[in-house]
C-alpha positions in Angstrom: 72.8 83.8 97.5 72.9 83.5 101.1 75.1 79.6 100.7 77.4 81.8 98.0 78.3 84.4 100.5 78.9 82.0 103.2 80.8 80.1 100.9 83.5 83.1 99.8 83.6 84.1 103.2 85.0 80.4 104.2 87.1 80.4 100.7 88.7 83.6 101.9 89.4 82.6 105.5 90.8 79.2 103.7 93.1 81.2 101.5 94.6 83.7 104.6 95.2 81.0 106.6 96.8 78.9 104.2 99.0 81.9 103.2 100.5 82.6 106.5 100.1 78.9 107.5 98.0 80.4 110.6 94.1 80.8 111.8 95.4 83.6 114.2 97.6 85.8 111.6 94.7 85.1 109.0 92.1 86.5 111.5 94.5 89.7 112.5 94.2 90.0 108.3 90.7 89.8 108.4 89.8 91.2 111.1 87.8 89.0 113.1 88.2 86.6 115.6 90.6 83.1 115.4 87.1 80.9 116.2 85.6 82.5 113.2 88.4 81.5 111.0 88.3 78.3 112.3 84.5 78.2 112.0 84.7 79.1 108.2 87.5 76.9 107.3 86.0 73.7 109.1 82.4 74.0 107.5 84.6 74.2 104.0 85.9 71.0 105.0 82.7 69.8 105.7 81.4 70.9 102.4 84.0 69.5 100.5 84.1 66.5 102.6 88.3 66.4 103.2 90.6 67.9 105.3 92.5 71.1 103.6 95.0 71.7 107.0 96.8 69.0 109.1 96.3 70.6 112.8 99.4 69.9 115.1 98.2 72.0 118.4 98.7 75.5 117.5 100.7 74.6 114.2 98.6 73.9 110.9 99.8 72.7 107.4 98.2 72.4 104.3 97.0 68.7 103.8 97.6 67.4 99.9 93.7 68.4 99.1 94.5 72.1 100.7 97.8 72.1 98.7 95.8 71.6 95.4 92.8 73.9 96.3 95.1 76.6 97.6 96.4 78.2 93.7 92.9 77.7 92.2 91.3 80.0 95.3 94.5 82.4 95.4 93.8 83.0 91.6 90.1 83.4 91.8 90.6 86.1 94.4 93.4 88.1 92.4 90.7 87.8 89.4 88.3 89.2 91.1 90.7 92.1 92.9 92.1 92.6 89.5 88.9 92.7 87.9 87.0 95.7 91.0 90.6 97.6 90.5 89.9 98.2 86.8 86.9 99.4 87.6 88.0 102.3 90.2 90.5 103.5 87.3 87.6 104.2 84.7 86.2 106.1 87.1 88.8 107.7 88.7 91.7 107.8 86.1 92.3 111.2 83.9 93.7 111.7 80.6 95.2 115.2 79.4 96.8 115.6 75.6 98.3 118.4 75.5 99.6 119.8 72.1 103.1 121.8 73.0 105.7 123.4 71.2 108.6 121.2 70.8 111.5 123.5 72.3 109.6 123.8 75.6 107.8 120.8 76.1 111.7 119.1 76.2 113.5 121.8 77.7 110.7 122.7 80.2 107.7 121.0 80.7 108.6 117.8 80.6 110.2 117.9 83.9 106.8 119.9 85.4 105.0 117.3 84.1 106.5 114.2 85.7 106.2 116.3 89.1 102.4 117.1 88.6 101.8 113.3 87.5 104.0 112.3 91.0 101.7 114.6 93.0 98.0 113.6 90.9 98.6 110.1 89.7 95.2 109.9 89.0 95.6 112.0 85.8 97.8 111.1 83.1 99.4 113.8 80.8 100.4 112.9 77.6 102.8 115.2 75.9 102.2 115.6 72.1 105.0 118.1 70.9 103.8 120.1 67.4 105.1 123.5 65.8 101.6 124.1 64.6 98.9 124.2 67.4 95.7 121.9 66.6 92.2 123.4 67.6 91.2 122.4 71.1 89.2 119.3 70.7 91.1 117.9 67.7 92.8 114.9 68.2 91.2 114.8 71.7 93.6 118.0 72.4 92.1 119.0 76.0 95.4 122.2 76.1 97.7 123.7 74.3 101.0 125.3 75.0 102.8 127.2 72.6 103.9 131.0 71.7 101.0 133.5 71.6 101.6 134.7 68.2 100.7 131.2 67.2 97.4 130.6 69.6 96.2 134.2 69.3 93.2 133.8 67.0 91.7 132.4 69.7 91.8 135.0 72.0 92.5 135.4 75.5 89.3 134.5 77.3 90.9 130.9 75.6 94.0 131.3 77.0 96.8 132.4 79.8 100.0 133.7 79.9 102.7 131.2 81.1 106.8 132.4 80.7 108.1 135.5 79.1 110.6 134.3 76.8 113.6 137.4 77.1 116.3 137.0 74.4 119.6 138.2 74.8 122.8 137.9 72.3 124.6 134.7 72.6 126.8 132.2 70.9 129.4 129.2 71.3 132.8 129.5 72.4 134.4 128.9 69.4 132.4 132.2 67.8 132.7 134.1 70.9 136.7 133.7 70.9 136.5 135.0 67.3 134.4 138.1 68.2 136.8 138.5 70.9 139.8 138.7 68.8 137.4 141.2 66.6 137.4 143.9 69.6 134.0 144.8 68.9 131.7 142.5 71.3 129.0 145.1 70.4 129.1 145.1 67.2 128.1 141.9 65.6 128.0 143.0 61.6 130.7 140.8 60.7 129.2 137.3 62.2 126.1 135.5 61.2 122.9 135.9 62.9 120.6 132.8 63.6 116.7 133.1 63.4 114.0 131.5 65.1 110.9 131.3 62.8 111.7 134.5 60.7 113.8 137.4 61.6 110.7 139.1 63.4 112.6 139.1 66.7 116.3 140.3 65.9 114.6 142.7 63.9 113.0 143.9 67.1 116.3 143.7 68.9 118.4 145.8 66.2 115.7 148.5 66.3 115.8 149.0 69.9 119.7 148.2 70.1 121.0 149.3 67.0 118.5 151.4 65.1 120.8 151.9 62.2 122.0 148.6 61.5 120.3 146.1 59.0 122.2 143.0 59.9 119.2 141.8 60.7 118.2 140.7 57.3 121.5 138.2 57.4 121.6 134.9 59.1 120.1 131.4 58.3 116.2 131.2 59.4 114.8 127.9 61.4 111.2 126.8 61.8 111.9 125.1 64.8 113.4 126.8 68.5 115.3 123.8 69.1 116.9 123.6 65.6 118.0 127.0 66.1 119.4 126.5 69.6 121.2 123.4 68.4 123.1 125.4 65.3 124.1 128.1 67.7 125.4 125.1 69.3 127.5 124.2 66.7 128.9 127.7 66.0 127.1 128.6 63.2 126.2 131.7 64.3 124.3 134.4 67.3 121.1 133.6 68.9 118.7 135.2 70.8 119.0 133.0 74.1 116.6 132.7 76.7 117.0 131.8 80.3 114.7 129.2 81.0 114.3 127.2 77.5 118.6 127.8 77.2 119.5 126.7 80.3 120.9 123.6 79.6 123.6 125.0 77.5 124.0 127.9 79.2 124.5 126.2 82.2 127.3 123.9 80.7 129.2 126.5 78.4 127.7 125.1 75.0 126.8 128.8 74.7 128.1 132.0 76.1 126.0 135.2 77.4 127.3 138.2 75.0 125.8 140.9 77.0 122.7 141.9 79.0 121.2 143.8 76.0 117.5 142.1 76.4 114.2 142.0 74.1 111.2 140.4 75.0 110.7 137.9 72.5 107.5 136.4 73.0 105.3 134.6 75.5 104.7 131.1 76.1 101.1 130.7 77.0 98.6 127.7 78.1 94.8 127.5 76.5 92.0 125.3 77.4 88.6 125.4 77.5 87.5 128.0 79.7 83.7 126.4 80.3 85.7 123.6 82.2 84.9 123.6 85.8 87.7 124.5 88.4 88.0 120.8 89.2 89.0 119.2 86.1 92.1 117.7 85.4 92.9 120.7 82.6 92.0 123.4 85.3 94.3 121.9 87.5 96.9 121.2 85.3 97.1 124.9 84.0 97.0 126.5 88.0 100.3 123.9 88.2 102.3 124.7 85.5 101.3 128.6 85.6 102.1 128.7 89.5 105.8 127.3 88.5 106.2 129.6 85.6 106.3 132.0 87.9 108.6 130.4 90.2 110.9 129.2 87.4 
């Protein structure tokens, strides 16, 4: 074992110095002195009776035997570099799936994610978007993000509350010129309403806005947020916009604010297992994207 060691050690000292054709940059590399470089790489040459440099004073070269040597060692090294590195990332690497509902993990999270994985590259997050939740543990599910109505049966010593999603009246240009030439901005009896998952929350919205109305039983129903958002998009009717998950088209004039008559429509929240200890990669993950759902 003792002859092996020796041997690497001289292999290694060989390789440096043949890389940066120098026994005094190869012993800055390795951090001893240029007499033990030299040491090592002359009792290789004794061992494998040739010469593996051409000495010229303070100048060396390979010699043809170091030239063929050279890519064999090189390799063998990267092996076994490539071979301890895999071993640190089973030990140190961490893997989230995290089920999310579509509208937010592409309009939101996505975005917080990359940042988190920039600032712990040591866990990896991967994103599976779903309308209906899985149970925690399914599918190696480790946290879920969705709207609380959906996560509830849980309970909340499962989970926490992440954004408020706030809806107010809003719609594309094209539809908001017509209810401008209608005079009523108010009033929106005469123009199709868009739902998100039933008419649940512009039923809330008419009762607290317009008691007396029952518009809200008109309008085309989607399963899906982003669905909904995207055929408000196209004009086919009023939605109930939110801030945060909206923002995109909000921001670029795909879709007009109405007024500042708000409902609470919901809340996005985050569960995981709560017997997970404070430094696990799901404990930490949750801290990071609550902390900047407050912030958002």
């Amino acid at each position: 074992m003792a002859d092996l060691l020796r041997s690497l050690n001289a292999l290694r000292a060989f390789e440096s110095a043949a890389r940066h054709c120098s026994f005094a940059k190869a012993a800055a590399e390795l951090n001893v002195s240029h007499s033990v470089v030299s040491q090592h790489v002359k009792k290789l040459e004794e061992r494998l009776e040739t010469s593996l440099f051409i000495r010229y004073g303070n100048r060396i070269e390979l010699s043809v035997e170091g030239a063929m040597l050279l890519p064999q060692v090189a390799n063998a090294f990267q092996t076994l570099r490539d071979a301890c590195d895999s071993v640190l990332g089973i030990g140190s690497q961490k893997s989230i799936t995290v089920s999310v509902e579509p509208a937010i993990s592409s309009r939101w999270l996505r975005k917080k994610i990359t940042q988190f994985c920039e600032l712990h590259p040591n866990i990896q997050v991967d994103l599976k978007p779903a309308w209906t939740p899985p149970k925690l543990g399914e599918n190696h599910v480790g946290m879920i993000i969705h709207f609380e109505e959906r996560i509830s049966h849980l309970g909340q010593n499962y989970y926490q509350k992440l954004l408020p999603i706030d809806g107010f009246p809003a719609c594309s240009p094209v539809l908001y010129e017509q209810l401008k030439r209608s005079k009523n901005l108010d009033n929106f009896h005469d123009f199709p309403l868009i739902h998100d998952n039933g008419r649940e929350i512009w039923r809330k919205w008419y009762e607290k806005f317009q008691p007396k109305s029952s518009h809200w039983k008109d309008g085309r129903v989607y399963s899906d947020l982003s669905l909904a958002i995207d055929a408000a998009v196209d004009g086919e009717g009023i939605i109930l916009a939110d801030e945060r998950i909206c923002k995109k088209e909000l921001k670029s004039g795909e879709l007009i604010k109405l007024d500042d008559r708000v409902i609470r429509c919901t809340w996005y929240v985050v569960a995981i297992d709560k017997s997970l200890s404070e430094k696990s990669a799901e404990v930490q993950l949750q801290n990071w994207i609550v902390s900047h759902g407050v912030e958002s």
